[in-house]
SERO-4910 file (N, C-alpha, C, O; in steps of 0.05 Angstrom, whole numbers):
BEGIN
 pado doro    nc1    nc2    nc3   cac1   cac2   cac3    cc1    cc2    cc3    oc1    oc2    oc3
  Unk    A     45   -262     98     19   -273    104     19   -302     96     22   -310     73
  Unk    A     15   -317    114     13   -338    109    -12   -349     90    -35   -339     95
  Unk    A     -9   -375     62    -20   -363     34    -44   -387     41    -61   -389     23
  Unk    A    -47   -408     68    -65   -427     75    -83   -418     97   -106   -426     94
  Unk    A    -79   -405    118    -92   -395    143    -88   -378    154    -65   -370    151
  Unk    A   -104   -363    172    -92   -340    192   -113   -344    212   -135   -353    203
  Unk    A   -110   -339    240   -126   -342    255   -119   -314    275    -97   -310    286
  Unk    A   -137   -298    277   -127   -276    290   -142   -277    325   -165   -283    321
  Unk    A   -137   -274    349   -148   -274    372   -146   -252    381   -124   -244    376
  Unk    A   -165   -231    397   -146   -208    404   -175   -201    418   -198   -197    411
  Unk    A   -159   -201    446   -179   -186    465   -177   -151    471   -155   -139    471
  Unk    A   -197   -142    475   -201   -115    476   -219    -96    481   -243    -98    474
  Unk    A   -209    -73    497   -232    -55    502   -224    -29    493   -201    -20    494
  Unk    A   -252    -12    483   -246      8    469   -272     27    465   -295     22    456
  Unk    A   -261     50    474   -289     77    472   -284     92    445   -295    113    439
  Unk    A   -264     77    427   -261    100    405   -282     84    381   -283     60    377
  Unk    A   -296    103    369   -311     99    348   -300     77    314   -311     58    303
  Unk    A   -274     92    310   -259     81    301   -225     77    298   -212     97    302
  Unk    A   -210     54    290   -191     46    302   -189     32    287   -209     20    281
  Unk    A   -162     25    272   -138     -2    262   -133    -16    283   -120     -6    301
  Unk    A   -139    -34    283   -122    -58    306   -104    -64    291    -82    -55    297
  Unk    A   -106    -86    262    -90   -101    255    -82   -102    229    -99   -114    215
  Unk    A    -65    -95    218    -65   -101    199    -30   -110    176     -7   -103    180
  Unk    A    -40   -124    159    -20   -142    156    -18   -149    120    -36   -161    108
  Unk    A      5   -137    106      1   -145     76     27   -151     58     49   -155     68
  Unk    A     24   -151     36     50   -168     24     61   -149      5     51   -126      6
  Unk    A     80   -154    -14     97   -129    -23     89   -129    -59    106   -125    -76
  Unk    A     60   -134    -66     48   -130    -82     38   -107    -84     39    -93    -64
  Unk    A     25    -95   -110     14    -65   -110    -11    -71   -135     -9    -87   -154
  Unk    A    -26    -60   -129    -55    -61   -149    -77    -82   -135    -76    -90   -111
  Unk    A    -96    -89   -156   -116   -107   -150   -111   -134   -140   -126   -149   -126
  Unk    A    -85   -139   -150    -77   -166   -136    -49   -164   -108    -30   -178   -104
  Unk    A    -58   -139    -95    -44   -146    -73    -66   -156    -46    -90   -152    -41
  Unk    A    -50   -169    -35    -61   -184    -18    -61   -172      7    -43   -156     10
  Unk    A    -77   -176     28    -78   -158     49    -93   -172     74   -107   -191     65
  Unk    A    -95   -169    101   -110   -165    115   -113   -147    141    -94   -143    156
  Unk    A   -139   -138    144   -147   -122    167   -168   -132    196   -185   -150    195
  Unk    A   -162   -117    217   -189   -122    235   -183    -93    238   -161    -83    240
  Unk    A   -208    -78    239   -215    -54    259   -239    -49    259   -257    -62    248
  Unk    A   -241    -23    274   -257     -7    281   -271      7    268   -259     29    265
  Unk    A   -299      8    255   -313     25    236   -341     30    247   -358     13    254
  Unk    A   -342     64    248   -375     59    262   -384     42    280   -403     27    278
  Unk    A   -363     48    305   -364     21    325   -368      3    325   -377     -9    345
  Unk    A   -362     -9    301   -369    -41    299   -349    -55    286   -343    -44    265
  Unk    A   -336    -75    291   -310    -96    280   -311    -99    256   -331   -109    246
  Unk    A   -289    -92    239   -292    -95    212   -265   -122    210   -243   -123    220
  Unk    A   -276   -138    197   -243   -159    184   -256   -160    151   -277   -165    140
  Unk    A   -224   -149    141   -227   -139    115   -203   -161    101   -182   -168    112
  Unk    A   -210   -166     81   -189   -186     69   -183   -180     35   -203   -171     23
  Unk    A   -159   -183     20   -158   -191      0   -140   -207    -13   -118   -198    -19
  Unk    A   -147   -235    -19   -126   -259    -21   -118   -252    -62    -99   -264    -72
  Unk    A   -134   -236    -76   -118   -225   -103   -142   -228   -118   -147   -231   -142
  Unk    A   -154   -225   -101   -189   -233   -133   -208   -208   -116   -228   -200   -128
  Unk    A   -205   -201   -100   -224   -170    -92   -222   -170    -58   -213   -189    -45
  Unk    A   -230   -148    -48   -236   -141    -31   -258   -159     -8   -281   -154    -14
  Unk    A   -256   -173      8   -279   -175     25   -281   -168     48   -261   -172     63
  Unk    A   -299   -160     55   -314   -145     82   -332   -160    105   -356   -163     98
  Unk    A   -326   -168    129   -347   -179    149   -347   -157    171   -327   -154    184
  Unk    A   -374   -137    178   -373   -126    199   -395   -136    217   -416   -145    207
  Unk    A   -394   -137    240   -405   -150    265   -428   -123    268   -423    -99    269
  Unk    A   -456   -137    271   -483   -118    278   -478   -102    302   -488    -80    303
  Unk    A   -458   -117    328   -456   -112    354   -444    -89    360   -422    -89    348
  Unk    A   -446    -77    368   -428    -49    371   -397    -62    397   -399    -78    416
  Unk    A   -382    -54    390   -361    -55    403   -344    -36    423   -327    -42    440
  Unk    A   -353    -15    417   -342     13    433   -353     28    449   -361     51    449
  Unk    A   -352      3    466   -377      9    486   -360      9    513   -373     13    533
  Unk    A   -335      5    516   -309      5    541   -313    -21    553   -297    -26    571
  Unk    A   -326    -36    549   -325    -65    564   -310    -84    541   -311    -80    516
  Unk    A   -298   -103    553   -272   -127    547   -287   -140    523   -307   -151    530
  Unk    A   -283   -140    500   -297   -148    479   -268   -185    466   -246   -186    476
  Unk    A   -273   -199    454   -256   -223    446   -268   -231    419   -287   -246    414
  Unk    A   -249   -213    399   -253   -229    374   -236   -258    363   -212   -263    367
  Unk    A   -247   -267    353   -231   -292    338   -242   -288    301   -264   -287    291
  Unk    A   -225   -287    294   -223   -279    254   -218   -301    249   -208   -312    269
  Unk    A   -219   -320    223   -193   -343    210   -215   -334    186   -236   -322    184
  Unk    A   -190   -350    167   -193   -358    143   -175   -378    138   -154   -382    151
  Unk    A   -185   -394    118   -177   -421    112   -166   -424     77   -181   -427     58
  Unk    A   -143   -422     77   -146   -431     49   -153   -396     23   -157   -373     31
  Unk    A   -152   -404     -4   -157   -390    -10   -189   -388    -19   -200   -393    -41
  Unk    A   -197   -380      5   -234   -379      3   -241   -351      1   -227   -332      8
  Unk    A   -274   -349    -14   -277   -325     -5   -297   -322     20   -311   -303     26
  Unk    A   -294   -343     32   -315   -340     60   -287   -332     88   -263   -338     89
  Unk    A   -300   -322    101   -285   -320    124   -307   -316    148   -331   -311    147
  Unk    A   -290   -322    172   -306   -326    191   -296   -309    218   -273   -308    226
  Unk    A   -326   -291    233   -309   -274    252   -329   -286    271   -348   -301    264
  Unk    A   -321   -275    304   -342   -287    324   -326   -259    347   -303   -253    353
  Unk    A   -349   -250    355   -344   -245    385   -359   -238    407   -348   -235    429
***
């Protein structure tokens, strides 16, 4: 995982409720492993992150699993705890 940015793009359509799209982590174990996710929870986009200081969570109000062409864009910058999703 790259330890300054990630920018994730990923177009998609989907009737399943929930679903892993993406996910991506490093060869640490415990509270300080680092990680990241996008999926599917309660039809709505989850991007889940942890750069070694906790867990964070952004899920989108919009429902997603609705079978029409949905386009997320994720990043994070740096070691922040803000991140940013859009779709």
């Amino acid at each position: 995982m790259d330890p300054n940015n990630n920018y994730i793009y990923i177009k998609f359509a989907t009737i399943k409720s929930n679903a892993l799209m993406l996910y991506n982590y490093d060869n640490q174990t415990g509270e300080r492993a680092e990680f990241l996710a996008l999926e599917i929870a309660e039809e709505r986009l989850r991007f889940s992150y942890n750069l070694g200081s906790g867990t964070y969570k952004l899920t989108t109000a919009k429902k997603v699993s609705d079978g029409q062409f949905h386009t997320v864009i994720a990043r994070r910058a740096g070691m922040v705890r803000n991140a940013a999703m859009r779709i």
